[in-house]
Backbone as CSV, one residue per row, in Angstrom:
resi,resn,N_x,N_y,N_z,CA_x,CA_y,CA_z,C_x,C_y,C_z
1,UNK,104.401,26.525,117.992,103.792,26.042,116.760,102.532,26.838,116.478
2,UNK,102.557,27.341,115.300,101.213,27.918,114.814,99.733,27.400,114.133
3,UNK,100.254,26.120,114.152,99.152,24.914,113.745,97.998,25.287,113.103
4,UNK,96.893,25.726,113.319,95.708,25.730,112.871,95.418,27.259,112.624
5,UNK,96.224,28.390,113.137,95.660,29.468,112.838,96.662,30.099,111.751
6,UNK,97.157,29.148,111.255,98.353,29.785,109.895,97.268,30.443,108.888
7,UNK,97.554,30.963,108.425,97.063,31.513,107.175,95.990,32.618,108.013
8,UNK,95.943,33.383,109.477,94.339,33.753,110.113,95.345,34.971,109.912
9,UNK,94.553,36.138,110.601,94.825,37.199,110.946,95.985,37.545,112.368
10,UNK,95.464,36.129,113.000,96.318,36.004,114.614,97.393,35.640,113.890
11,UNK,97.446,35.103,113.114,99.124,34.580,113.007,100.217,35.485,112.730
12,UNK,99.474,36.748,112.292,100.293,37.694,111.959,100.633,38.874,113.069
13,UNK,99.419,38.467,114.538,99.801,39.041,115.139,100.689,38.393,116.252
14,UNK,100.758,36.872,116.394,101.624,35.663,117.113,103.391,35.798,116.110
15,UNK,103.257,36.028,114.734,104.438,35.831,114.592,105.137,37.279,115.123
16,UNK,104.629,38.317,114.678,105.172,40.172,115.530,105.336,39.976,116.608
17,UNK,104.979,39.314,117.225,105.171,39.674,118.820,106.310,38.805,119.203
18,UNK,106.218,37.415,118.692,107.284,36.252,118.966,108.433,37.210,118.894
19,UNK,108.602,37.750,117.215,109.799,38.437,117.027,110.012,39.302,117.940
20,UNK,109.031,40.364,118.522,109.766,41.330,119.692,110.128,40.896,121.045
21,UNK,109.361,39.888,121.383,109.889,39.030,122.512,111.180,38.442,122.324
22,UNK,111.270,37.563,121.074,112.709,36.923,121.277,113.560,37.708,120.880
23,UNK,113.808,39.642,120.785,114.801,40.371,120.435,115.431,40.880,121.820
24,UNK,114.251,40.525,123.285,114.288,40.811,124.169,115.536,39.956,125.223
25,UNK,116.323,40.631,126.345,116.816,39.910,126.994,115.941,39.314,128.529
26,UNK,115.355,38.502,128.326,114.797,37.784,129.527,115.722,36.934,130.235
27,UNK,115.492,36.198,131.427,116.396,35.852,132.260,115.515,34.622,131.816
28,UNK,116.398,33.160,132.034,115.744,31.867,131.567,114.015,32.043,132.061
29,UNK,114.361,31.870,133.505,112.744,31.346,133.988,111.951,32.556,133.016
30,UNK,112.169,33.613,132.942,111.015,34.702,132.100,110.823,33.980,130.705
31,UNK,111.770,33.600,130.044,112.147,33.242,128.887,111.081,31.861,128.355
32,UNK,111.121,31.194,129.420,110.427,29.832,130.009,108.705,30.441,129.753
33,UNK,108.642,30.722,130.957,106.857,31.745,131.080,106.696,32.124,130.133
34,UNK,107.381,32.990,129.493,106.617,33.673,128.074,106.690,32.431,127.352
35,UNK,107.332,31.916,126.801,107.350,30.523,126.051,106.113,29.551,126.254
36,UNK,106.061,29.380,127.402,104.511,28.673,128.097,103.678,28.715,127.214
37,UNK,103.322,30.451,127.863,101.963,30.844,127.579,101.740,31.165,126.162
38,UNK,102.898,31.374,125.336,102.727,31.580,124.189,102.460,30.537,123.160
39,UNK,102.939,29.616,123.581,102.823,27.710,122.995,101.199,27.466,123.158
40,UNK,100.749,27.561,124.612,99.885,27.242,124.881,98.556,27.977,125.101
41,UNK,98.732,29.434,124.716,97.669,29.984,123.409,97.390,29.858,122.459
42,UNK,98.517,29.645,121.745,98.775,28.863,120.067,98.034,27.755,120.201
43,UNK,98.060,26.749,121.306,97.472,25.656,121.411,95.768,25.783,121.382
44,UNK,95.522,26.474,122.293,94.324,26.587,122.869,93.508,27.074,121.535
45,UNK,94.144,27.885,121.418,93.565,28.366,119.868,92.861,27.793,118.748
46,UNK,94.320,27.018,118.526,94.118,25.829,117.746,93.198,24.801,117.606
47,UNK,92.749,24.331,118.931,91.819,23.605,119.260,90.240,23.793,119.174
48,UNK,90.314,25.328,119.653,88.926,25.864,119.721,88.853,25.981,117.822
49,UNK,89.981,26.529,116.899,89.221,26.363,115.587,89.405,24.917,114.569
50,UNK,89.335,23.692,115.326,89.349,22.727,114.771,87.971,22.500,115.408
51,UNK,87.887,22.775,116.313,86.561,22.459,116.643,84.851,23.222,115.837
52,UNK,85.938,24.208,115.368,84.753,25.032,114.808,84.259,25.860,114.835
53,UNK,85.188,26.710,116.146,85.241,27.876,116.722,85.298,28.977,115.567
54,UNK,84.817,30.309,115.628,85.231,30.877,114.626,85.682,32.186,115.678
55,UNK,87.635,32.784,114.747,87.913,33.906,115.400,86.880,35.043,115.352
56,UNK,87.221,35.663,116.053,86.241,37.387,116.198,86.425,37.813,115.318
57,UNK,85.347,38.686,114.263,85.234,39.262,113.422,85.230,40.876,113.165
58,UNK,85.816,41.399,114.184,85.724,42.888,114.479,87.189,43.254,113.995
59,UNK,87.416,44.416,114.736,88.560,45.107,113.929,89.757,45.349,114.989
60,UNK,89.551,43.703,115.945,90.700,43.214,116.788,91.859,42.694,116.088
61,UNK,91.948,42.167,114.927,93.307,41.792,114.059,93.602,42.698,113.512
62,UNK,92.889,43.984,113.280,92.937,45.343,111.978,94.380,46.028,112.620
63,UNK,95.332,46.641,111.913,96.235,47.561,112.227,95.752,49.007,111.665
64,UNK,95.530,49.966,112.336,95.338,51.089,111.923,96.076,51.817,111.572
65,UNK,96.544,53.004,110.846,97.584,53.395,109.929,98.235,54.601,111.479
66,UNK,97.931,54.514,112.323,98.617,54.836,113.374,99.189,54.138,115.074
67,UNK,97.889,52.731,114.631,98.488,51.939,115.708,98.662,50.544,115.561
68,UNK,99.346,49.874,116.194,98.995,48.418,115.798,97.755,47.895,116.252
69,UNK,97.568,46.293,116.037,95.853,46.032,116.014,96.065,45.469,117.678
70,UNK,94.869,45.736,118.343,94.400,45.479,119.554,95.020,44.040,119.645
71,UNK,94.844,43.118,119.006,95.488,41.380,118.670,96.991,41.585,119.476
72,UNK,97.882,41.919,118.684,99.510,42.585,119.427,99.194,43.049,120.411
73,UNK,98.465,44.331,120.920,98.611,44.799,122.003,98.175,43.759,123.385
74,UNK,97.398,43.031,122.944,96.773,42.177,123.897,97.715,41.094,123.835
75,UNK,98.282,40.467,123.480,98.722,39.390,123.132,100.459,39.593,123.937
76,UNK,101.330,40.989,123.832,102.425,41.748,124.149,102.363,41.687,125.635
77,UNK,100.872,41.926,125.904,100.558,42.615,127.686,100.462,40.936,128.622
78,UNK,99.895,39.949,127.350,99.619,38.714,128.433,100.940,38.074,128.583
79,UNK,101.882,38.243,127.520,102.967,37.912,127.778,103.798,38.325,128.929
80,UNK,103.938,39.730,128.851,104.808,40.661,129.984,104.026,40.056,131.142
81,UNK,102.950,40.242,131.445,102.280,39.485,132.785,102.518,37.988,133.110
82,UNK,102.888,37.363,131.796,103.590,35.850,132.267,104.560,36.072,132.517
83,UNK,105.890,37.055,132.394,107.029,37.153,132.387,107.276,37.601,133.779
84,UNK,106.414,38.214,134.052,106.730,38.966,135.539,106.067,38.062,136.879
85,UNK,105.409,36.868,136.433,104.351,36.287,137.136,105.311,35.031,138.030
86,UNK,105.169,35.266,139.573,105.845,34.572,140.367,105.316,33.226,140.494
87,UNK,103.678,33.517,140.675,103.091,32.159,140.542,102.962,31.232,139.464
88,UNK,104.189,30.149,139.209,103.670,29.682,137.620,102.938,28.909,137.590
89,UNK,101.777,28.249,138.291,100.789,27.651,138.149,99.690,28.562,137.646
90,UNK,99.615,29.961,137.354,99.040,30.920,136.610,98.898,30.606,135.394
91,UNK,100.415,30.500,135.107,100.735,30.906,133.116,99.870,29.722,132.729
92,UNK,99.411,28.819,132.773,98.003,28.688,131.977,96.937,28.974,131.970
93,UNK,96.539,30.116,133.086,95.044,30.985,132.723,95.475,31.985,131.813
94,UNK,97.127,32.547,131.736,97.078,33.477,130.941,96.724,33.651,129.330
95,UNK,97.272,31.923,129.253,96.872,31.507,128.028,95.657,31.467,127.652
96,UNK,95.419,30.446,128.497,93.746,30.283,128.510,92.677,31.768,128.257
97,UNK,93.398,32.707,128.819,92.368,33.982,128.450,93.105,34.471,127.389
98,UNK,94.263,35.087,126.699,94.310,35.292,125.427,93.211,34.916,124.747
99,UNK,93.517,33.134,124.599,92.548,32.318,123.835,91.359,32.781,123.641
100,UNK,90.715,33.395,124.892,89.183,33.512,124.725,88.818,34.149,124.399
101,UNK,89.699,35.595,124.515,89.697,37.063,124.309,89.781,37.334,122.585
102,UNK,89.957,36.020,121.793,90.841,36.074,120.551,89.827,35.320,119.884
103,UNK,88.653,34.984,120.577,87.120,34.598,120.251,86.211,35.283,120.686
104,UNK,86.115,36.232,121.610,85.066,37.188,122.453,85.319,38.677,121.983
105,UNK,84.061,38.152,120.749,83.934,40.173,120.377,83.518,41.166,121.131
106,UNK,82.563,40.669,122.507,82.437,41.530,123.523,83.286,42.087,124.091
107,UNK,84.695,41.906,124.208,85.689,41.963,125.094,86.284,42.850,124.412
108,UNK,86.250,44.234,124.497,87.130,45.376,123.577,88.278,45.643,124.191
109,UNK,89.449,46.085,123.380,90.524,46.561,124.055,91.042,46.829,125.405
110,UNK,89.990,47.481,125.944,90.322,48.610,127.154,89.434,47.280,128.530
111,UNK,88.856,46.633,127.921,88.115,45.400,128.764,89.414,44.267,128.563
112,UNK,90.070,44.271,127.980,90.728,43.123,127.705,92.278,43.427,128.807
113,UNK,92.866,44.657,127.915,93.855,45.537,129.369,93.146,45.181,131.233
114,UNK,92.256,45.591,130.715,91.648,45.377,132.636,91.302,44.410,132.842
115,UNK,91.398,43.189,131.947,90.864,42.003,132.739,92.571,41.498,132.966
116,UNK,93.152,41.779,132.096,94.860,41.323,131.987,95.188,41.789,133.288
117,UNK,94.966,43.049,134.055,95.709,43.677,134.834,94.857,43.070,135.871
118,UNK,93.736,42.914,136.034,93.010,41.677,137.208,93.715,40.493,137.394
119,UNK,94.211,40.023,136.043,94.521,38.708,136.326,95.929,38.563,137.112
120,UNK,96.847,39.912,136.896,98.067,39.840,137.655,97.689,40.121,138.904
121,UNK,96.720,40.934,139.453,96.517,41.217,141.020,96.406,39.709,141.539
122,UNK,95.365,39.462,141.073,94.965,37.585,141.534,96.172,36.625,141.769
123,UNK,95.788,35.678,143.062,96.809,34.546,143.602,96.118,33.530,142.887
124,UNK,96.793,32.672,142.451,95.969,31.551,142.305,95.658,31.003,142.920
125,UNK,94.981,30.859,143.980,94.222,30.206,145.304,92.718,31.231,144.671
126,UNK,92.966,32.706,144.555,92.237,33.614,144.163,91.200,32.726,143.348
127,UNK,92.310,33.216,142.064,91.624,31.698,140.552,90.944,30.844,141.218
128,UNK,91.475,29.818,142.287,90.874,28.607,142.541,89.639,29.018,143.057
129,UNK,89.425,29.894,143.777,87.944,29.945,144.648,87.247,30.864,143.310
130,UNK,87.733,31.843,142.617,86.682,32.168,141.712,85.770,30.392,140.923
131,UNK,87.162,29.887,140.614,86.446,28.673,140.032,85.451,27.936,140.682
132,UNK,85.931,28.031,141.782,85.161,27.079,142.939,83.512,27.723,143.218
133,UNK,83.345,28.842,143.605,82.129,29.576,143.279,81.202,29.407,141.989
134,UNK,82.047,29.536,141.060,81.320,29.746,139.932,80.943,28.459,139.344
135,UNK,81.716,27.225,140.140,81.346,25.728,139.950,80.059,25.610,140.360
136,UNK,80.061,25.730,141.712,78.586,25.879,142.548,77.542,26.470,141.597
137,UNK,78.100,27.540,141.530,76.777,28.580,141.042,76.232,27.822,139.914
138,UNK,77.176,27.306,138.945,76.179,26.854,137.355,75.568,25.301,138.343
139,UNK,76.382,24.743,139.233,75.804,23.139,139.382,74.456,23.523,140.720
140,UNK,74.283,24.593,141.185,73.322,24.510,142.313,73.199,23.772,143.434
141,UNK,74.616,23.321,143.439,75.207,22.699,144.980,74.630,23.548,145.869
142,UNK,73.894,23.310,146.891,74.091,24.408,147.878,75.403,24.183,148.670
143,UNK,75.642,25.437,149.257,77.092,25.741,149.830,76.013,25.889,151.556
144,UNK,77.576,26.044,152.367,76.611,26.574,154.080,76.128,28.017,153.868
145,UNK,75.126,27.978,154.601,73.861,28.947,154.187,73.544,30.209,155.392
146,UNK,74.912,29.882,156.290,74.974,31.314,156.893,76.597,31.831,157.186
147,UNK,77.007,32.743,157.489,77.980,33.222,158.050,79.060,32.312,158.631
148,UNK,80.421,32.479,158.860,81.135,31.743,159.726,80.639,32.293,161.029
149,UNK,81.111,33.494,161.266,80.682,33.883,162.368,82.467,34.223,163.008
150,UNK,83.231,33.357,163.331,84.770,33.318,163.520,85.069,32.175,162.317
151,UNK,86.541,32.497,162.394,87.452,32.074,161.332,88.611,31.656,162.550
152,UNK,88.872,30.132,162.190,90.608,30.166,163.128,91.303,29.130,162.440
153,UNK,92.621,29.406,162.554,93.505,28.652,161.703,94.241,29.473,160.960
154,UNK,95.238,29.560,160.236,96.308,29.833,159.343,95.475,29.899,158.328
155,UNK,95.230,28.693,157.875,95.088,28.436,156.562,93.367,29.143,156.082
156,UNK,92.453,28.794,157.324,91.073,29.183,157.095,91.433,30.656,156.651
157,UNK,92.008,30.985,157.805,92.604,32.598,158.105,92.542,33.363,156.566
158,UNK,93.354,32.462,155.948,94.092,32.882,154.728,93.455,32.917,153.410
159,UNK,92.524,31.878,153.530,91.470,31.683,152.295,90.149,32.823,152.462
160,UNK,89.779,33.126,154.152,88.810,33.739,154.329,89.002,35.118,154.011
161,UNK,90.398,35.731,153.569,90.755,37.287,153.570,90.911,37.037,152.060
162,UNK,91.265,36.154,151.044,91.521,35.957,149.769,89.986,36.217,149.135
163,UNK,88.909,35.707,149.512,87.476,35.853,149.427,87.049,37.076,149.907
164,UNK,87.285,37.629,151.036,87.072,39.186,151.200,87.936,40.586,150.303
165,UNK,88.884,39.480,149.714,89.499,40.631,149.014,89.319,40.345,147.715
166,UNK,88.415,39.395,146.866,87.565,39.321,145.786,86.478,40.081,145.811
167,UNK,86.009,40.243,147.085,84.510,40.774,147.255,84.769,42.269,146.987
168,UNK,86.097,42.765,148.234,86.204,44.227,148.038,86.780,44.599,146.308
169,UNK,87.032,43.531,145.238,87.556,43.920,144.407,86.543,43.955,143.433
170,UNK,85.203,43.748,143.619,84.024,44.034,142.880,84.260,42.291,141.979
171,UNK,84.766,41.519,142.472,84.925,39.856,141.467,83.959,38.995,141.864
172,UNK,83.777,39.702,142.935,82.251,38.587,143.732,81.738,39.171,144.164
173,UNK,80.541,38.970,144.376,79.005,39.655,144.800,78.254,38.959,145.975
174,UNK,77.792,39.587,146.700,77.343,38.947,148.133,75.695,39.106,148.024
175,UNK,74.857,38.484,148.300,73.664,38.737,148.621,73.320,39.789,149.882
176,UNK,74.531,39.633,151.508,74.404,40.052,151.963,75.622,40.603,152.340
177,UNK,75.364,41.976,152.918,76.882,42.541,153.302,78.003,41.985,154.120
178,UNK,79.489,42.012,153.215,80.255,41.140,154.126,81.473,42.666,154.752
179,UNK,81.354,42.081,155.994,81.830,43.934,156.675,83.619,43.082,157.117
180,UNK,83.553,41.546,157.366,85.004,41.323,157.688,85.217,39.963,156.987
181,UNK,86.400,39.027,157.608,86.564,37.894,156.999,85.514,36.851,157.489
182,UNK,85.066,37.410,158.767,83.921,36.071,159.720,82.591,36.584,159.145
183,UNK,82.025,37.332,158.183,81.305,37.384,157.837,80.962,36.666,156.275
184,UNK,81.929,36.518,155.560,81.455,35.575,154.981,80.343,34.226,154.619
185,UNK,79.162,34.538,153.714,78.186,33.339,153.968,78.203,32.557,152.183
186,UNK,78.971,31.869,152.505,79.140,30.768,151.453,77.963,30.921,150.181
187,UNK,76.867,30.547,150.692,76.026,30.572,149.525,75.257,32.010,148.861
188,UNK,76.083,32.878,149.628,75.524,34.474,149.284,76.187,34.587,148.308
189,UNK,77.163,33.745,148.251,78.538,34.371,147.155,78.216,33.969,145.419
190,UNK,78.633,35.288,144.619,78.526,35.140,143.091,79.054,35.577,142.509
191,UNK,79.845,35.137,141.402,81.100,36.089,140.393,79.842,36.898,139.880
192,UNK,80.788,38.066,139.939,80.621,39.493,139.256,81.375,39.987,138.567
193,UNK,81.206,41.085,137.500,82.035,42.305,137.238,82.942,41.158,136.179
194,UNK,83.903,41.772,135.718,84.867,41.097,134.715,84.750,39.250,134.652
């Protein structure tokens, strides 16, 4: 459903793309995912301009007389990344960032591609601890205030290398250097970068 952004500039880039997607042969579950995320950008959308939101005013809906407008291209790429996406407890951040990207004039083309292509590297456990950090950080919870030191368990195991491999991916920022997974210090930690 196109609800609230009928008559916008997005709608013209939500109805182009629908059409090249549904000319496509996807296998159900792909068929499903893209469907998701595409409903529930439309949604998200929707919401943010009933609320009062106003779309971006740059020359992200514009088609240029040699390419299509950044809107399609972005909109084409979050799809294919829902389509290919194993984890479907994802396909609603994918939405969720269209959405935002489709209000954030900061966010140019080539920022929007690389945050898309971040978002497919990412597990959602990933997602969850970015969230989880960045919860802390705006509420000023303090977190533990030194190092593990060791890590044991499966599961610790598993969360503590998911956080070292945010850090090595420039997504989080350490106060102090983290050289393995037992180095980790909870309250050093801060989203960075994209």
């Amino acid at each position: 459903s196109i609800g609230a952004i009928a008559g916008t500039a997005l709608e013209k880039a939500f109805l182009y793309i629908g059409k090249e997607i549904t000319e496509r042969k996807l296998s159900k579950a792909e068929n499903k995912k893209v469907g998701n995320v595409y409903a529930l950008a439309s949604e998200n959308i929707s919401k943010k301009l009933i609320a009062g939101k106003t779309l971006r005013e740059d020359d992200f809906f514009v088609e240029s007389k040699t390419d299509r407008s950044s809107a399609e291209e972005i909109l084409e790429r979050t799809l294919f990344a829902a389509q290919r996406e194993a984890e479907e407890k994802k396909i609603p951040y994918y939405a969720r960032m269209f959405a935002n990207i489709a209000f954030s004039k900061d966010v140019s083309r080539s920022i929007a591609n690389q945050t898309i292509k971040i978002a497919e590297q990412l597990t959602y456990r990933q997602l969850l601890i970015l969230n989880a950090i960045a919860t802390f950080q705006i509420s000023g919870v303090p977190l533990k205030k030194t190092a593990y030191g060791s890590v044991a368990g499966l599961t610790n195991v598993a969360i503590a290398s998911e956080v070292f491999e945010l850090y090595r991916m420039s997504l989080l920022s350490s106060s102090s250097v983290i050289f393995d997974n037992a180095g980790i210090n909870p309250s050093a930690l801060s989203i960075t970068g994209y």
